[in-house]
Backbone as CSV, one residue per row, in Angstrom:
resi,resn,N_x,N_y,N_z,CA_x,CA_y,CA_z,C_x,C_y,C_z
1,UNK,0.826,-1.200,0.000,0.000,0.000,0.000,0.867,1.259,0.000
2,UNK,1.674,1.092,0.820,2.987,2.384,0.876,3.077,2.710,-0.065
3,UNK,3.768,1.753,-1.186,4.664,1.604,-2.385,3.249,2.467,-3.357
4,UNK,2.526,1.912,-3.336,1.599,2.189,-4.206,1.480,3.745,-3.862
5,UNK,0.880,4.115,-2.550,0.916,5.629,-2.106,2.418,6.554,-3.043
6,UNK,3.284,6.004,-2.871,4.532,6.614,-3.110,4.630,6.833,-4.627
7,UNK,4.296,5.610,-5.207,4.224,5.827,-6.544,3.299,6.934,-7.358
8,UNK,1.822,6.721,-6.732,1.038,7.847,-7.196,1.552,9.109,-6.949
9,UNK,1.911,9.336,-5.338,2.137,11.122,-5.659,3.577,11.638,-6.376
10,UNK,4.623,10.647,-6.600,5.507,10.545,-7.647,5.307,11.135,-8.688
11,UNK,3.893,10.671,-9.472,3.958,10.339,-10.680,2.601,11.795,-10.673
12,UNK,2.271,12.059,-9.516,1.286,13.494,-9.488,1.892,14.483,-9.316
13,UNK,3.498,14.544,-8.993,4.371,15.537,-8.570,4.921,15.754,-9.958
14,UNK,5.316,14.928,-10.659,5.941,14.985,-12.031,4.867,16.050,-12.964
15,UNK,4.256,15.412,-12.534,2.820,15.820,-13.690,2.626,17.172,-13.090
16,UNK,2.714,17.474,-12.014,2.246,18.934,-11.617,3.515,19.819,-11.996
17,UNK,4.509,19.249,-12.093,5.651,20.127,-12.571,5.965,20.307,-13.991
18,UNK,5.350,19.432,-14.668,5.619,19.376,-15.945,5.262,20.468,-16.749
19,UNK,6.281,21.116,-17.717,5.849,22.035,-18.750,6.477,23.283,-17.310
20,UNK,6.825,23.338,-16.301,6.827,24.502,-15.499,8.874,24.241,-15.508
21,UNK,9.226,26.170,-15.526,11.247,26.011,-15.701,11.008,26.108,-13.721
22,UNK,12.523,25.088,-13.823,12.623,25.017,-12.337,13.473,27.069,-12.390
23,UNK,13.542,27.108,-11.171,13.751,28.801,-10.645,15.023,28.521,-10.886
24,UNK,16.019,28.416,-10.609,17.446,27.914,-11.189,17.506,28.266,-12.934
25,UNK,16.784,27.709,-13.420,17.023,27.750,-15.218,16.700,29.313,-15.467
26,UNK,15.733,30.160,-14.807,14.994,31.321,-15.091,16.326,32.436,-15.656
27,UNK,16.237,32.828,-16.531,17.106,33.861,-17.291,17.586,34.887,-16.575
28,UNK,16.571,35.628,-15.959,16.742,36.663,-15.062,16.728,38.071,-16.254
29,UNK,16.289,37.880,-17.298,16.415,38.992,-18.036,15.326,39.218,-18.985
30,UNK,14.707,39.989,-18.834,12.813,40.221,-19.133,12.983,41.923,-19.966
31,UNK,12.395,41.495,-20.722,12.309,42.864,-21.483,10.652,43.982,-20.434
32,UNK,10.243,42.943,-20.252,8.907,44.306,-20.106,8.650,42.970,-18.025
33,UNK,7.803,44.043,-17.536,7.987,43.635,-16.261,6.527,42.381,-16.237
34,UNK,5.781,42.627,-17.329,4.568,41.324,-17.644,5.298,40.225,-17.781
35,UNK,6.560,40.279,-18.852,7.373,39.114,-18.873,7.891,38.442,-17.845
36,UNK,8.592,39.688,-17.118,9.117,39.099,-15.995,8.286,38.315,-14.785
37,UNK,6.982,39.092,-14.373,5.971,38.274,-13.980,5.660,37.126,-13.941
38,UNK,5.147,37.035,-15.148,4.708,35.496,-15.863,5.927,34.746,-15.923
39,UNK,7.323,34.599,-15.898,8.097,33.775,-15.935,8.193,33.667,-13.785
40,UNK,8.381,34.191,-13.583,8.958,34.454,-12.305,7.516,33.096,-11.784
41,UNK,6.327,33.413,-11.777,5.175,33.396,-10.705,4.520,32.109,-11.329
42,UNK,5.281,30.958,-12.659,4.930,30.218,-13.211,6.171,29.099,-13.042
43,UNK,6.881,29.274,-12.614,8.434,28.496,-12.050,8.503,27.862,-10.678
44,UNK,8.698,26.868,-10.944,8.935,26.049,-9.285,9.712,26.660,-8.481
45,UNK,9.682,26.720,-7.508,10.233,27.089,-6.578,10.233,26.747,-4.892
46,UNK,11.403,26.489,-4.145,11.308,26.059,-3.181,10.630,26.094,-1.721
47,UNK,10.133,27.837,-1.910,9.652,28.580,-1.585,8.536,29.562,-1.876
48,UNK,7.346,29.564,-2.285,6.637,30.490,-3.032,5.502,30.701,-1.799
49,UNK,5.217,32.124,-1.877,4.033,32.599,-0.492,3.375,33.438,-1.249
50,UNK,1.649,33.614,-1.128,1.215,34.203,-1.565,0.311,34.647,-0.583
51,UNK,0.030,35.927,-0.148,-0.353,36.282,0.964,-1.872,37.158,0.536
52,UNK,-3.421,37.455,0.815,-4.067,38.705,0.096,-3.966,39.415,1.692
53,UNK,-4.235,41.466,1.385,-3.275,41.318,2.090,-4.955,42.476,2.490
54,UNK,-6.157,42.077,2.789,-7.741,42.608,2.810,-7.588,43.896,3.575
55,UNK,-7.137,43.908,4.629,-6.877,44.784,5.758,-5.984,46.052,5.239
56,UNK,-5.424,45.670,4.078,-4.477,47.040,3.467,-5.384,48.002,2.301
57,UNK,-5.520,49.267,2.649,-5.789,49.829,2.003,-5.388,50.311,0.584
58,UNK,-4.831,49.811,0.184,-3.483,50.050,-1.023,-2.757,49.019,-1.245
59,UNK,-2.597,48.079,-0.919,-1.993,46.578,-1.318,-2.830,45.549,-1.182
60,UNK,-3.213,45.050,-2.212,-4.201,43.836,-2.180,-3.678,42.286,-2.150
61,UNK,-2.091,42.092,-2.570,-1.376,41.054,-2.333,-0.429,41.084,-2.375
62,UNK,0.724,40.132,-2.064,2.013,40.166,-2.049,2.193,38.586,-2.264
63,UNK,3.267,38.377,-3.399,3.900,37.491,-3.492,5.137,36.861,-3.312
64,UNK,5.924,36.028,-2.723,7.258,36.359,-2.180,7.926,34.941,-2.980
65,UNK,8.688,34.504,-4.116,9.505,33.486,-4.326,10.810,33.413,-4.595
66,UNK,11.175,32.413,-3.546,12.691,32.223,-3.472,13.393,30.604,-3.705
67,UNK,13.921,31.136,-4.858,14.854,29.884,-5.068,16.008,29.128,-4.247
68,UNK,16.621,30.060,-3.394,17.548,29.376,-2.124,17.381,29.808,-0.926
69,UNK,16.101,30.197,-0.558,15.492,30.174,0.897,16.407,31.223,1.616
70,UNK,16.975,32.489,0.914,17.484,32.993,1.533,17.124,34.481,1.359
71,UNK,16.531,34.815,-0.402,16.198,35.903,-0.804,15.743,35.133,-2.235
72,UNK,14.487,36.316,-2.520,14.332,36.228,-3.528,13.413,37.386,-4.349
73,UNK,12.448,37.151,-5.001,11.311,38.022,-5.570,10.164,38.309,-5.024
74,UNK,9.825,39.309,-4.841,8.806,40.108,-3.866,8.042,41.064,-4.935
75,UNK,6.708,40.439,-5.390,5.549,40.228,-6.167,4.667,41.551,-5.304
76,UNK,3.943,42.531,-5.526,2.982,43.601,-4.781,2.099,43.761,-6.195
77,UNK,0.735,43.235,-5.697,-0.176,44.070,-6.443,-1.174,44.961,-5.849
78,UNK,-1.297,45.871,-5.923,-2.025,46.718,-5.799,-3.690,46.976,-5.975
79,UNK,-4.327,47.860,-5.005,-5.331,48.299,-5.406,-5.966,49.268,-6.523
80,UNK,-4.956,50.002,-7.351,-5.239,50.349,-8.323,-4.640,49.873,-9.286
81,UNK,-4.593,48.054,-9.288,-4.140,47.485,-10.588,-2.640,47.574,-11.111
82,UNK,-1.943,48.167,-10.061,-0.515,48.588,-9.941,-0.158,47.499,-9.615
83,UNK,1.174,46.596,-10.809,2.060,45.518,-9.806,3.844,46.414,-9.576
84,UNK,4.330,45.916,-8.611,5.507,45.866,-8.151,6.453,44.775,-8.217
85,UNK,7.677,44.678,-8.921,8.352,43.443,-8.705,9.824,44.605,-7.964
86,UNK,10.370,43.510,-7.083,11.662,43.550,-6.403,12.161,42.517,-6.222
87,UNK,13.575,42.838,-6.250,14.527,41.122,-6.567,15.472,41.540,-5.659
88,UNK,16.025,40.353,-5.265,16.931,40.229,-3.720,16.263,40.125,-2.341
89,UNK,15.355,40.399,-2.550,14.702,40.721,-1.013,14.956,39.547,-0.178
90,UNK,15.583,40.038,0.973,15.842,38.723,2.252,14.567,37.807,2.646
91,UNK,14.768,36.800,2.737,13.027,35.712,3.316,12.944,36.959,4.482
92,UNK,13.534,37.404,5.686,13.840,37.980,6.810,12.754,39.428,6.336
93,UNK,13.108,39.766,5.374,12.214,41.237,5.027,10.602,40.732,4.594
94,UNK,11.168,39.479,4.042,9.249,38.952,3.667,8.727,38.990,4.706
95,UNK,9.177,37.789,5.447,8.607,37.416,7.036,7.846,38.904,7.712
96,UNK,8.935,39.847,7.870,8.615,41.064,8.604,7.456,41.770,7.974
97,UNK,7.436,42.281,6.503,6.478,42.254,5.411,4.812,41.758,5.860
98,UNK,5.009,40.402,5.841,3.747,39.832,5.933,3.218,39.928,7.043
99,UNK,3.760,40.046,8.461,3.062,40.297,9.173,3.148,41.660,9.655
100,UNK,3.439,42.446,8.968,3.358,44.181,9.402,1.924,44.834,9.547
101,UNK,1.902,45.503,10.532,0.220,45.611,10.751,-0.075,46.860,9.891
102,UNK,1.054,47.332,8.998,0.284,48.390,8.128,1.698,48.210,7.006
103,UNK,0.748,47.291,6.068,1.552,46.925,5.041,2.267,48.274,3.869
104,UNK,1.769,49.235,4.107,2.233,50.193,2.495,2.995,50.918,3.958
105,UNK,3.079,51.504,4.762,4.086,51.907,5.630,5.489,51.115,5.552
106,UNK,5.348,49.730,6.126,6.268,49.093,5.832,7.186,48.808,4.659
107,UNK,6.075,48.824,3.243,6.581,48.612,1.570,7.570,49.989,1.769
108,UNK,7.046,51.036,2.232,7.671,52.450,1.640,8.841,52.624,2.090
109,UNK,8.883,52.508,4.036,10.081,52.300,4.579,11.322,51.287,4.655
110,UNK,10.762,50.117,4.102,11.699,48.857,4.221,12.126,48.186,2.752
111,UNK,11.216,48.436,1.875,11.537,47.888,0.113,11.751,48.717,-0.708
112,UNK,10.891,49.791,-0.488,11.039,51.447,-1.758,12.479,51.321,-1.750
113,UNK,13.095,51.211,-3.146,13.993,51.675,-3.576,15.409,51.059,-3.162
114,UNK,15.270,49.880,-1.850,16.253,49.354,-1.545,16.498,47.451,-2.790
115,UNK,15.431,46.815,-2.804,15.651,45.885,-4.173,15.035,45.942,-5.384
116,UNK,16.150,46.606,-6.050,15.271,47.355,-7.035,15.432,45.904,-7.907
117,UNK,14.406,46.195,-8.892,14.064,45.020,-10.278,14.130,45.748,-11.507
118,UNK,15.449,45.705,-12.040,15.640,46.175,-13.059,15.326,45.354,-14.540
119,UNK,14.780,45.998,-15.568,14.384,45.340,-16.636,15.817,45.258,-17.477
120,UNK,15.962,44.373,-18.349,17.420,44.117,-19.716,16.953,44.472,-20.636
């Protein structure tokens, strides 16, 4: 029965990954920031958090994925349809991030302008 258990989610793990670039292969070089998006938020990763964030008046979600659990991409969409990407960001700044009791205070003072996401 084990064996059998083991085999199915094997073969459901394959299948759920399939057609998706592991975060490792990802280029890192996006002409327009939609590109970068859609590659970034469609890639496995070891780490991926997706938080909605109701209680914020001005940030409606945040996405945080990291390929070596140490830093990575920090995803903000907005209430007026505004997204944000930032790259480098420490797990340590997510963590703090997600539970900040006034999320766009925190974005302004702790991410504005410190990991920036530059387009190629």
């Amino acid at each position: 029965m084990k064996k059998t258990l083991l085999i199915i989610f094997g073969t459901a793990s394959l299948l759920a990954c399939k057609g998706k670039t592991d975060c490792q292969e990802l280029s890192g070089t996006y002409s327009t920031f939609v590109e970068a998006r859609k590659e970034i938020t469609k890639a496995n990763y070891p780490i991926k958090k997706i938080q909605s964030t109701p209680e914020s008046s001005w940030i409606k979600r945040i996405e945080f994925y990291s390929c070596n659990e140490k830093e990575g991409y920090l995803i903000i969409y907005t209430t007026r349809a505004e997204e944000y990407i930032h790259a480098h960001v420490p797990l340590a700044i997510w963590e703090e991030f997600s539970t900040a009791k006034s999320k766009g205070s925190y974005y302004n003072t702790n991410i504005v302008n410190r990991y920036a996401f530059n387009l190629k």
